[in-house]
N, C-alpha and C positions, 0 to 999 in steps of 0.2 A: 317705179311703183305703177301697177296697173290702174289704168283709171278710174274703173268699178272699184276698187280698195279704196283708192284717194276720196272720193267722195263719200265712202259709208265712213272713213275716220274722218274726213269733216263733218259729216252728220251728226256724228255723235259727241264733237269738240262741240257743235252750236248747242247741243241739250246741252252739255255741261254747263258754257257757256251763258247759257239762258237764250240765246240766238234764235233767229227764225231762222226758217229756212233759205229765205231768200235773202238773209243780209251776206252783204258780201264782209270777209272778214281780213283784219289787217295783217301784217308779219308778227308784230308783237301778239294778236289774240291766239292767231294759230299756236307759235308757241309757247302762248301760256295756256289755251288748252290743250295741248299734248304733255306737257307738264303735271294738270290734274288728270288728264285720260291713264298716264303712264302710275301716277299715285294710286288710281282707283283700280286700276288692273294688276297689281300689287298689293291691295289692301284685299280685295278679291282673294288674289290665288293664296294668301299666308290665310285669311278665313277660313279659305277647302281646306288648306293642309291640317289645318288646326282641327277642324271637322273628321276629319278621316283618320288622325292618329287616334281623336277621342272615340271613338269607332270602335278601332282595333284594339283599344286597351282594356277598355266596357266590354269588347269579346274576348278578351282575353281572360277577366275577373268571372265572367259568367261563366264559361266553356273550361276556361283551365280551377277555377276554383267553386261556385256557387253552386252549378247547376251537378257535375256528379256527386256531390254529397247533399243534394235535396234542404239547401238553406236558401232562405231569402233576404231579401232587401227591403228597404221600406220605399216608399213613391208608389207610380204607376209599374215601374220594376220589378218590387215585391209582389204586386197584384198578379202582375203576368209569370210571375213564376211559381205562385202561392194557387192559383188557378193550373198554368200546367202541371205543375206535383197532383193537383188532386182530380182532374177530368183527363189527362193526358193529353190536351189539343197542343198542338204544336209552338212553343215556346215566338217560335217566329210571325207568327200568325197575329199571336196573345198581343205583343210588342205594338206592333200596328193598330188593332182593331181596341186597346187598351188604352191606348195615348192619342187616338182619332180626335175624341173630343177637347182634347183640350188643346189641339192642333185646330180645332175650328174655334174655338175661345178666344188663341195666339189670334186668327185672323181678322176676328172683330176688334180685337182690345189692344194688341201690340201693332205688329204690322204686317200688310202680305209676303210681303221679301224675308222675316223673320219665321213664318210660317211656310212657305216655300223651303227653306233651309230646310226648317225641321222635318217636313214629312222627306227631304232624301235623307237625312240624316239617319231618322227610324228605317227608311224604308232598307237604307245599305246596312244600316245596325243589325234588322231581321236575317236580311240576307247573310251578310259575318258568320251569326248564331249558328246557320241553317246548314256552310258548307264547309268552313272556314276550318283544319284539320287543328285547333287549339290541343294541345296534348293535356292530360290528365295530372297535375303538379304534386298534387297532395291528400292525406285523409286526415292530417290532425287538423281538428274542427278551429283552434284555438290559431293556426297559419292560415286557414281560410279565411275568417273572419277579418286578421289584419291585411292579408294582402289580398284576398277576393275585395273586399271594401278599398284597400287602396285604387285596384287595377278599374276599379268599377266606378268611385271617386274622381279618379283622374281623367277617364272618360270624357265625364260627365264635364267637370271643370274645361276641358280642353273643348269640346260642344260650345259651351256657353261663351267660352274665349272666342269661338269663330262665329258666331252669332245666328246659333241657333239650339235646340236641347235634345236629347231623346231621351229625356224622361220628363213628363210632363206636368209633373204635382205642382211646381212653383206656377207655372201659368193660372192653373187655377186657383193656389191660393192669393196671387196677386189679383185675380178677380173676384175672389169672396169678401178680399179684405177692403176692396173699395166701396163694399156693400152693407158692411158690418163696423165694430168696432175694435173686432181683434187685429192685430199684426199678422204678415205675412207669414213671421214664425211663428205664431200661436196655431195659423190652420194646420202647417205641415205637419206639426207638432201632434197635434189632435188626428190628423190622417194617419199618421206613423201609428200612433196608439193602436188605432181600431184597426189598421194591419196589423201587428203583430199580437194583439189579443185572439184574432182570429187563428193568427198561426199557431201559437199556445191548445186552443180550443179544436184545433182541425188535426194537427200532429201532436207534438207537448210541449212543454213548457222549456226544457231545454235548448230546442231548438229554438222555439222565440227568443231568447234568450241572447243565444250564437246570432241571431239573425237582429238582435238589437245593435249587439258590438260589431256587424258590419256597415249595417247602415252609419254609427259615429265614426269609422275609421272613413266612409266612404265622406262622409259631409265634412268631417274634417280636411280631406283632399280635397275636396272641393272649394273648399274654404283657400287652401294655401295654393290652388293652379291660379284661383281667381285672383287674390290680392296678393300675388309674388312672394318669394323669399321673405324679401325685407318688408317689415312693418313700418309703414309711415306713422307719422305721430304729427301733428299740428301744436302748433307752442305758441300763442299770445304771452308777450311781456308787455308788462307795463312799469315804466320805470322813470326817475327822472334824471337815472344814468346810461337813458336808452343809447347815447352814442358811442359808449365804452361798449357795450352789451354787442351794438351791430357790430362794433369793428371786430370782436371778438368772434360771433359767428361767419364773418366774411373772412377775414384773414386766417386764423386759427382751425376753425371747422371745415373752411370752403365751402359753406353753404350758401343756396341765395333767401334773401329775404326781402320782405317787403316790411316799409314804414307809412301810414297813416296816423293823419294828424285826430287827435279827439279831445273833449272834455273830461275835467274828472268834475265827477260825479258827489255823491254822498263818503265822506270820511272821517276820522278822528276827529276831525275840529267842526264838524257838521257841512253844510254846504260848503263845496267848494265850484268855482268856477274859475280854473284854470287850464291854460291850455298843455297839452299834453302828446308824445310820441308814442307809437304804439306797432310794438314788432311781432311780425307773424314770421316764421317759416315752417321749415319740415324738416324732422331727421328722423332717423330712424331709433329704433326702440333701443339701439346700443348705445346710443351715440345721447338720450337722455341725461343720461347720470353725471355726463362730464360737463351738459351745458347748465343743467339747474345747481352743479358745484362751481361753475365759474360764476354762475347771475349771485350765486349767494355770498361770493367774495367782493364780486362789484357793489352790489346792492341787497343786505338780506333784509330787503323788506320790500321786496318787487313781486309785485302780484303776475302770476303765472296762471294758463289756463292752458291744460294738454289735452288734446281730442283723437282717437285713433281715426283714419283717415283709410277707408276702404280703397284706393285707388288713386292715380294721381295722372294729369300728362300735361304737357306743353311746359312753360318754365324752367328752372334750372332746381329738378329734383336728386340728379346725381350730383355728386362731389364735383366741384372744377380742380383741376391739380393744384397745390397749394409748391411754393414757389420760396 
C-alpha cells in the first residue's frame, strides 16, 4: 500500500475512532477501525444505490406515466407539475427551485449530510426528467394513476430508505408540526388538500380526482418500501402462565422474546401487589392469530397488548430455524 493511502485510511480510522491525530494506534484499534471504516463504506454505498434506483423509478412514474397525460401528484411533486402543465417552465427546473426551501429547513432542523443527499438526489431526479429516453406506457387514466403512483411511490420510499428525499413536503410538515398542535399527517394532509383543489379549479375536477388516486397509490408505496413486506406487531403478555406462554413462542414460533419482571397493579380483588413476568416480542401480522389462539389455551385470561411497530433492527426479529 502506498504510503500516502496508509496514512489518509489511518486518518480516517482515528475520526471514527475518536483519535487525535497524533496518538499512535495499537493492532487491535487499527483493526477494529477498518472493521467500522469497511461498515460505513457499505452503509454508504447500499444508501447511493438505494438513492439512485428511487431516482429512476420516480422518472420512470413521471415521464412514463404522470407527465404525458397531464396529472399530478400531491407534495412539492404535484406543485412542480401542476405549475409546469399551466406556465410551461421546465418540469426540471420546477423540481429544484420547488423543494429548495425545504431543503434549507432539512438543514436547519434535520441534518447537513441529510440535506446534502437531498439536493443530489433532486438535483439527478431533475436531470432523469430532463434527458432520461422514459417511453410513453399508457393513456388509460385509471393504469396511470395506479402504477404512475406506484413508480412514483417507490421512488420516493426507496430516497427515504437511503437517507435522503426528493420531495420535500414531509420536511416541512415535520417542521410545522413542531410549532403547532397538529400531527405530521394532519399538515400533509391539509397541503394535499389545497393541491388538489387547486388542480380541480385550474383544469377539472376529474383530473383532481385521478390525481387523488395517485397520490394514495403513491403514499401507500411508500408506506410498504418503508416498513417492508412483513408487518411487525409488538405483543405484551401478561400472565401467570408466562413460562408455558415463552416456551411456546421460543420453541414453537422460533421467536425471540424478552421477559421483564413487574408488579400487578389494580384488579378483581382491588389492589394487588404481586410480583409478576411480563413477555414482549414481535411477529408478524400472520403469525397473530396462532399465538393469541395458543395464549387462550394456556391462559384465557392473560392480558395482551398488540402495537404495530413501524420498523425494527438489531435482535432476533427473523425466525431462528426451529429444530
Amino acid at each position: 500500500m502506498q504510503p500516502e493511502k496508509y496514512k489518509m485510511i489511518i486518518h480516517e480510522i482515528k475520526k471514527i475512532l475518536g483519535k487525535k491525530d497524533s496518538d499512535v494506534l495499537s493492532r487491535y484499534e487499527i483493526a477494529k477501525g477498518m472493521w467500522r471504516l469497511k461498515k460505513t463504506l457499505y452503509r454508504e454505498l447500499k444508501s447511493g444505490l438505494l438513492i439512485l434506483l428511487g431516482i429512476f423509478s420516480a422518472g420512470f412514474g413521471l415521464r412514463g406515466f404522470l407527465i404525458p397525460n397531464n396529472l399530478i401528484d400531491g407534495g412539492a411533486m404535484g406543485i412542480s407539475l401542476l405549475t409546469h402543465r399551466e406556465t410551461g417552465i421546465p418540469l426540471s427546473l420546477l423540481i429544484i427551485l420547488i423543494n429548495l426551501p425545504f431543503l434549507l429547513i432539512a438543514w436547519r432542523q434535520i441534518s447537513k449530510i441529510f440535506s446534502i443527499k437531498s439536493i443530489i438526489a433532486i438535483s439527478l431526479l431533475a436531470l432523469v426528467v430532463a434527458v432520461f429516453p422514459y417511453p410513453h406506457i399508457t393513456q388509460d387514466k385509471l393504469l396511470i394513476a395506479v402504477f404512475g403512483g406506484f413508480f412514483l411511490g417507490a421512488g420516493i420510499g426507496l430516497s427515504i430508505r437511503g437517507g435522503g428525499v426528493i420531495d420535500g413536503t414531509e420536511v416541512l410538515a415535520v417542521f410545522l408540526s413542531r410549532k403547532n398542535s397538529l400531527s405530521v399527517g394532519d399538515f400533509i394532509l391539509i397541503f394535499n388538500i389545497i393541491i388538489f383543489s387547486f388542480a380541480a379549479y385550474l383544469i377539472n375536477i376529474e383530473t383532481a380526482l385521478y390525481s387523488v388516486l395517485i397520490y394514495m397509490a403513491a403514499s401507500k408505496t411508500v408506506d410498504f418500501v418503508l416498513e417492508g413486506i412483513e408487518e411487525f406487531t409488538g405483543v405484551t403478555i401478561i400472565s401467570p402462565h408466562s413460562s408455558e406462554i415463552a416456551a411456546f413462542i421460543k420453541q414453537k414460533m422460533g421467536r425471540g422474546l424478552t421477559i421483564y419482571s413487574g408488579k400487578k397493579g389494580y384488579g378483581k380483588r382491588g389492589d394487588i401487589d404481586e410480583e409478576t413476568d411480563i413477555i414482549f416480542t414481535v411477529v408478524t401480522r400472520l403469525e397473530i392469530s396462532r399465538l393469541t389462539n395458543e395464549i387462550e389455551k394456556i391462559d384465557p385470561h392473560a392480558f395482551i397488548v398488540m402495537q404495530s411497530i413501524r420498523d425494527t433492527k438489531g435482535g432476533m426479529v427473523k425466525k431462528k430455524p426451529l429444530h
